[in-house]
C-alpha positions as CSV (number, residue, x, y, z in Angstrom):
1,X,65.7,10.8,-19.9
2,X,63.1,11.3,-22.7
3,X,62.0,14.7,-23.7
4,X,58.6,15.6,-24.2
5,X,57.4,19.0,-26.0
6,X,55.6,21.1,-23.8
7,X,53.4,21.9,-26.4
8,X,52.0,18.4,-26.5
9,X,50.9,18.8,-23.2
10,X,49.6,22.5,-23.1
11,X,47.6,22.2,-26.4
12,X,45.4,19.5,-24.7
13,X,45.0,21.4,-21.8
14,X,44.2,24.0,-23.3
15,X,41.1,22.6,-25.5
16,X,40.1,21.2,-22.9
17,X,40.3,24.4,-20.7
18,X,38.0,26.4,-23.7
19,X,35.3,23.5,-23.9
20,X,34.8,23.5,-20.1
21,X,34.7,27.2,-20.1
22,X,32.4,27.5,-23.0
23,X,29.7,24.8,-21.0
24,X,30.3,26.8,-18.0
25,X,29.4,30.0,-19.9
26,X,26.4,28.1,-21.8
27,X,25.1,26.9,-18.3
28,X,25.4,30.5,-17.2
29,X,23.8,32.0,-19.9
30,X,20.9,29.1,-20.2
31,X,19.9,29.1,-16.5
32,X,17.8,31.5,-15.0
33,X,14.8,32.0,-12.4
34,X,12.2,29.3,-12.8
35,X,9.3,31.8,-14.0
36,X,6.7,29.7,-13.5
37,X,5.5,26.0,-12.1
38,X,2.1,23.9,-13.1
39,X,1.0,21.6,-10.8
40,X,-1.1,19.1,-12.0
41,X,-3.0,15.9,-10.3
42,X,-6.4,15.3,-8.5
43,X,-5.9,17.4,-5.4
44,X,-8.0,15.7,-2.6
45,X,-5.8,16.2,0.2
46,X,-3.0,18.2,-0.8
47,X,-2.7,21.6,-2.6
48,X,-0.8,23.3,-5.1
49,X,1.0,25.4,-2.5
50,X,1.9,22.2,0.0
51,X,4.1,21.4,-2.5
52,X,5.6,24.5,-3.9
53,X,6.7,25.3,-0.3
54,X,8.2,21.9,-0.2
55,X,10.3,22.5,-2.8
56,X,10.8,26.3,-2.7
57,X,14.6,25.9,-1.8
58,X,15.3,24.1,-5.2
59,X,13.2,26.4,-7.5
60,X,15.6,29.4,-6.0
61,X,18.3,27.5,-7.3
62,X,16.9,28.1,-10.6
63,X,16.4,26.3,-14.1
64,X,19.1,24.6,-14.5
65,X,20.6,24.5,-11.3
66,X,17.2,22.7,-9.2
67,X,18.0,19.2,-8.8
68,X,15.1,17.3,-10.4
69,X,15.5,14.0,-8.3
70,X,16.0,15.9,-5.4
71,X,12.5,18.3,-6.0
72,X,10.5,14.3,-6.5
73,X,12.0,13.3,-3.4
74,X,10.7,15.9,-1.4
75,X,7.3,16.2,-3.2
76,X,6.9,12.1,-2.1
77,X,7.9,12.6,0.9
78,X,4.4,14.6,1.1
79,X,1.4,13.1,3.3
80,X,-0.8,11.8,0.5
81,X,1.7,12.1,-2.0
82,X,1.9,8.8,-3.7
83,X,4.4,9.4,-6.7
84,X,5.6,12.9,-8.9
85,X,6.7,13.4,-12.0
86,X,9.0,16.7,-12.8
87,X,10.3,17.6,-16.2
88,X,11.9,21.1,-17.0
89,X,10.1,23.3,-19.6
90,X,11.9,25.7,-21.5
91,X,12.9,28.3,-21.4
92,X,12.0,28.7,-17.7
93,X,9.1,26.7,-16.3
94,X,8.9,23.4,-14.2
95,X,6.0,20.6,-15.0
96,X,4.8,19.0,-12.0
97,X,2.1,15.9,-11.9
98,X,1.1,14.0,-8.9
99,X,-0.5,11.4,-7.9
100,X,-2.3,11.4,-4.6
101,X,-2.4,7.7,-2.6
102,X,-5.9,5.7,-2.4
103,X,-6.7,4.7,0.7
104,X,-7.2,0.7,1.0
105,X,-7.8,0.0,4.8
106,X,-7.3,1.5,8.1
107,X,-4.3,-0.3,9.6
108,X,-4.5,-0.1,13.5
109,X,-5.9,2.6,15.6
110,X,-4.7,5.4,13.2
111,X,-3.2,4.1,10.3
112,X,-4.1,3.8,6.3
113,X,-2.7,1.5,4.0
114,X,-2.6,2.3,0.8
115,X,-3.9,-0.4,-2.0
116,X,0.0,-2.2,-2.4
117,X,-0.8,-2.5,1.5
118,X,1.7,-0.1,2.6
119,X,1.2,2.0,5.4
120,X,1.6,5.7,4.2
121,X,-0.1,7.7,6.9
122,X,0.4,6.7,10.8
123,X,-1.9,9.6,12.8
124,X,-4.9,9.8,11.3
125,X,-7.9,11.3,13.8
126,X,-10.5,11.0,11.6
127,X,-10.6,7.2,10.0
128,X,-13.3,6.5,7.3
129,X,-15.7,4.2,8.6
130,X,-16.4,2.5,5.1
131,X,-13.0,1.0,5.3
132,X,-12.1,-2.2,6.4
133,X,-9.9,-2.8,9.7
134,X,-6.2,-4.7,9.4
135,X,-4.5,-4.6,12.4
136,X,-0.9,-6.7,13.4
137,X,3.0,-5.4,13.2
138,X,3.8,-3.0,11.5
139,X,6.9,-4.8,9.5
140,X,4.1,-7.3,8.7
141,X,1.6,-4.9,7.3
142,X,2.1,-5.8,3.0
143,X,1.4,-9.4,4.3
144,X,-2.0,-8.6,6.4
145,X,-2.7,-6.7,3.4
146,X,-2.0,-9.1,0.6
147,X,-4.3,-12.0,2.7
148,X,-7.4,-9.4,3.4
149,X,-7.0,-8.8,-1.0
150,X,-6.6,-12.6,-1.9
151,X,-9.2,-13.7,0.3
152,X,-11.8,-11.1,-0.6
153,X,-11.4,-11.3,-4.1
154,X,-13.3,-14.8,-3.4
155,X,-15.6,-13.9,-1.2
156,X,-17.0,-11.1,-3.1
157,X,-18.7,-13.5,-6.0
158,X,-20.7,-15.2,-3.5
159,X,-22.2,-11.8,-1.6
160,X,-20.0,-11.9,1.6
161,X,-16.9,-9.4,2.4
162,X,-14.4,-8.9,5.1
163,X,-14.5,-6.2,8.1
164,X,-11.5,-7.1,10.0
165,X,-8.1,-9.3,9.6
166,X,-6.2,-9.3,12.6
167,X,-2.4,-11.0,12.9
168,X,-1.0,-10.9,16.7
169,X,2.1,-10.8,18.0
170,X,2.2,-14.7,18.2
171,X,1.5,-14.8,14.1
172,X,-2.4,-16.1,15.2
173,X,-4.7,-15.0,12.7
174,X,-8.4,-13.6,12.6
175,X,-10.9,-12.6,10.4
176,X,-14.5,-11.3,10.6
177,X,-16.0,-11.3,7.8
178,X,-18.9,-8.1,6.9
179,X,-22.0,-10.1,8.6
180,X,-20.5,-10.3,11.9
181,X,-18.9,-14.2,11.4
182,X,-15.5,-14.6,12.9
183,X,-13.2,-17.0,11.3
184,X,-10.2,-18.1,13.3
185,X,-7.2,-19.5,11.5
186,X,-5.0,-19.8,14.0
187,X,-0.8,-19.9,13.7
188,X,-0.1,-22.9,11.7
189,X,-0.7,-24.0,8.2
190,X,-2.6,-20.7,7.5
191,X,-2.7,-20.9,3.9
192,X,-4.0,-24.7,3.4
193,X,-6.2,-23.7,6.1
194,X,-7.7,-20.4,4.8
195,X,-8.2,-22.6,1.5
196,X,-10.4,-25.2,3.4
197,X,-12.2,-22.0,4.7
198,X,-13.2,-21.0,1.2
199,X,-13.7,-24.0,-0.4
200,X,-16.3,-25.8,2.0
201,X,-17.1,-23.4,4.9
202,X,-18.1,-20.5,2.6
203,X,-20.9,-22.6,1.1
204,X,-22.0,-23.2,4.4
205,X,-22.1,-19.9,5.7
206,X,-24.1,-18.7,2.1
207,X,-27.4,-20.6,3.8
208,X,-26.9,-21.0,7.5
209,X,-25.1,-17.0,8.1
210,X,-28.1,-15.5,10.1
211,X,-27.1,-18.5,12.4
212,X,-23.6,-19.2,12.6
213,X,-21.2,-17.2,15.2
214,X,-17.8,-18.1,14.6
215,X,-15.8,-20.4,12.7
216,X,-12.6,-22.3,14.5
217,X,-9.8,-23.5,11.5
218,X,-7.2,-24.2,14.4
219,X,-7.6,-28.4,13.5
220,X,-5.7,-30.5,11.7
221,X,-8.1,-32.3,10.4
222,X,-11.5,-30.2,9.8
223,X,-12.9,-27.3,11.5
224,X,-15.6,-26.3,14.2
225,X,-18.6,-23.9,13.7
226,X,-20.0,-22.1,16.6
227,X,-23.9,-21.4,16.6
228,X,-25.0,-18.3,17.7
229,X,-27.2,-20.7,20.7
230,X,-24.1,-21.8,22.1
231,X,-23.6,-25.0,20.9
232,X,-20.4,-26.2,18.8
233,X,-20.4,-28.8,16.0
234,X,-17.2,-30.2,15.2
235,X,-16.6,-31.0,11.3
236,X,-14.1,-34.3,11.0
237,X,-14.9,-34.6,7.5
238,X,-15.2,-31.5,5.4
239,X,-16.3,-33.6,2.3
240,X,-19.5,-34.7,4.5
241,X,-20.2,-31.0,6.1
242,X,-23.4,-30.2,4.4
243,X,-24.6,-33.3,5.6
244,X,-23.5,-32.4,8.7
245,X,-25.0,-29.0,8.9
246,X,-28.1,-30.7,7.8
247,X,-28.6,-32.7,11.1
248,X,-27.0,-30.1,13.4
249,X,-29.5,-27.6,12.0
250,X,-32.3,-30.1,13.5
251,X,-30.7,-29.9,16.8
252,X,-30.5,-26.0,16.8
């Protein structure tokens, strides 16, 4: 058998014994009680001591001992809380900036999605009635979201908004736009329909809003506009609608 000199094992073990012992001593000797935290952000509705007593088990762990990750976890985990930022400040202090989450839409009957359509707070009692409504599943609420943004973003140049997008359980869409028009689009080919929507019906609802009641997309080859009298005209051709509108205003 070969023989191996103990002292080329104990020397290493050794050294390697006095460095951990001289980073245990240095952690010992660097950490100490967090003296102080500053809390930074626009505070609408959260305060500075929400999140202190969110995170007071860490700070007791003290300055080098709080978990960092762990303290931006909890702070997110906040109502309202949309993202954190935590840095240690020596010798004994924690920096703390936040951002609070902007409120996009109202989502349901109690909901708020924030403006990457995510839903963030679920029990709200008090909505704000300047917001628009998106209502649908819940798994589906980024998507309900992304089409109220895309579609709005066009509507807006030519003075008319959205109120309300609607997806059901079927995957049937709705949408009513801010003066009161509802625009079905139905279950199938929503996107090629929704463009149809804005390229010729918008026009068309720019001069004839005050009398128009609804808007049916659910056709494969045009679309149908209901008058607020009661009467329907069916568009075949959406290259000859304005003509169209022309002689069904006559008839109105």
């Amino acid at each position: 058998m070969p023989r191996i000199r103990i002292g080329k094992i104990v020397a290493p073990l050794m050294a390697f014994g006095i460095v951990f012992a001289t980073y245990e001593l240095s952690l010992k000797m660097l950490d100490r009680e967090i003296s102080s935290i500053e809390i930074s952000g626009p505070f609408q509705r959260v305060t500075a001591l929400h999140i202190e007593a969110a995170i007071s088990d860490e700070i007791d762990a003290g300055f080098v001992g709080a978990d960092i990750d762990s303290i931006r976890e909890q702070i997110v985990a906040l109502p309202w809380i949309d993202q954190a930022r935590v840095a240690r400040r020596w010798p004994s202090r924690l920096s703390i900036s936040v951002t609070e989450q902007v409120p996009a839409a109202v989502w349901g009957d109690s909901g708020l999605l924030n403006t990457r359509g995510e839903l963030f707070v679920t029990e709200l009692r008090h909505l704000p009635a300047e917001l628009p409504r998106l209502s649908g599943p819940d798994s589906r609420s980024t998507e309900v979201a992304a089409r109220y943004l895309a579609v709005r973003e066009q509507l807006i140049p030519v003075g008319l908004d959205i109120r309300r997008v609607h997806l059901d359980a079927r995957g049937s869409w709705e949408m009513t736009l801010g003066n009161g028009i509802e625009v079905r689009l139905g279950r199938r080919a929503v996107a090629d329909r929704t463009d149809l929507f804005l390229e010729i019906v918008v026009s068309i609802i720019t001069t004839r809003a005050m009398d128009i009641d609804y808007v049916d997309m659910r056709y494969g080859n045009g679309f149908t506009i209901g008058w607020k009298s009661g009467s329907q005209t069916p568009i075949s051709d959406p290259q000859r609608a304005e003509q169209e509108m022309l002689a069904a205003r006559g008839t109105n």
